[in-house]
N, C-alpha and C positions, 0 to 999 in steps of 0.2 A: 768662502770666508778667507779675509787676507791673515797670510799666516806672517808674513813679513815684507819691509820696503828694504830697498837699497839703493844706492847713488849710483850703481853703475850694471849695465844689462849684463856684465861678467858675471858679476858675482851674483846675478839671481840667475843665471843659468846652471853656475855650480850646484846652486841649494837645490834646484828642480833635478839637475842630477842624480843628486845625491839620494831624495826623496824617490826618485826613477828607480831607482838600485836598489828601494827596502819596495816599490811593490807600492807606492803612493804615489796617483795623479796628480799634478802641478802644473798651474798654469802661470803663465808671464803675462802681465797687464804694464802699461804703460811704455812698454819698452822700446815703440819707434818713437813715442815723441821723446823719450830722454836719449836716442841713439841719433835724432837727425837736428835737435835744439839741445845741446847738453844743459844751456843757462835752464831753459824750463823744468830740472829734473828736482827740484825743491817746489817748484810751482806745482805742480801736479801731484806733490808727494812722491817722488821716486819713482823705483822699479820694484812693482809687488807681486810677489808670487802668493799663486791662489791654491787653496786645498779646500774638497770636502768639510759640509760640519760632521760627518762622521771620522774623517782620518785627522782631522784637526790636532788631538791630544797626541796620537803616535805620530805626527809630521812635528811637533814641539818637541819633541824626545830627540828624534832621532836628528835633529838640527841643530841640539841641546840647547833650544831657548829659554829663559829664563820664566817659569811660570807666572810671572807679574807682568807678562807681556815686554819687558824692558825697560820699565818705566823708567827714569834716570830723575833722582831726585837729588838737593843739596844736602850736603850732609847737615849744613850750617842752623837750617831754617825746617827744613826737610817740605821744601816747595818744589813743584812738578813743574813750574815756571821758568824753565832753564834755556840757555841756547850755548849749544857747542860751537866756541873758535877753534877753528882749522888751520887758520893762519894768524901767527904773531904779526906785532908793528914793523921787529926788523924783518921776518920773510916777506911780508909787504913792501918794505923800502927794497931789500934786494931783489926783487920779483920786479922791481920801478924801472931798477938801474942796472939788467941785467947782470948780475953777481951770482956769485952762486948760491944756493938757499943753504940756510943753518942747516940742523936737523930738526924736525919736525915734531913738535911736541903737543898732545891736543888737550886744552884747558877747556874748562864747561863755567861758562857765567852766570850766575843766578840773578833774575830780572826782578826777586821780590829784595832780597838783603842784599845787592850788589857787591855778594862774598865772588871769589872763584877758587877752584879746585881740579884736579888735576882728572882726569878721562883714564881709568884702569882699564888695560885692555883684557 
């Protein structure tokens, strides 16, 4: 069962780690097409790592997932319809015209009320 995606084969090798150290098998799927095509790591859904349906609930513990799976909903409308910008218009223009980038602030758009709001970490 996929216990979680990520954007990048670092950080699902940490969580397999992590999961390694309490005594729960983890497996890494996806992880040479996002290591050798980074563009494709959205296309295929990321990097997932895999657990047992029996270690499923203590692999969410111990990884402190959020019991609702993570859903990210708007606050506004409260729709499941959302897409996370990672990058602003100026980090775009300075990413253009090699500048240096602001700092990095990540906003979530909602594709039902074309509210946005801010991505708590």
């Amino acid at each position: 069962m996929i216990l979680a995606t990520y954007t990048k084969p670092e950080d699902a090798h940490l969580a397999v780690s992590l999961l390694a150290g309490n005594g729960i098998a983890a497996y890494i799927r996806d992880e040479n097409v996002t290591s050798l095509h980074w563009l494709y790591s959205n296309a295929v859904g990321g990097v997932k790592v895999e657990v047992a349906d029996e270690d499923f609930e203590l692999a969410m513990e111990v990884l402190n997932l959020p019991k609702d799976e993570g859903i990210l909903k708007c606050p506004h409308c409260q729709s499941d319809n959302v897409r996370i910008r990672e990058m602003s218009l100026l980090s775009g223009i300075c990413l253009a015209l090699y500048l240096p980038l602001p700092c990095a602030s990540q906003k979530v758009d909602c594709l039902d009320c074309q509210q946005w709001f801010a991505l708590k970490p």
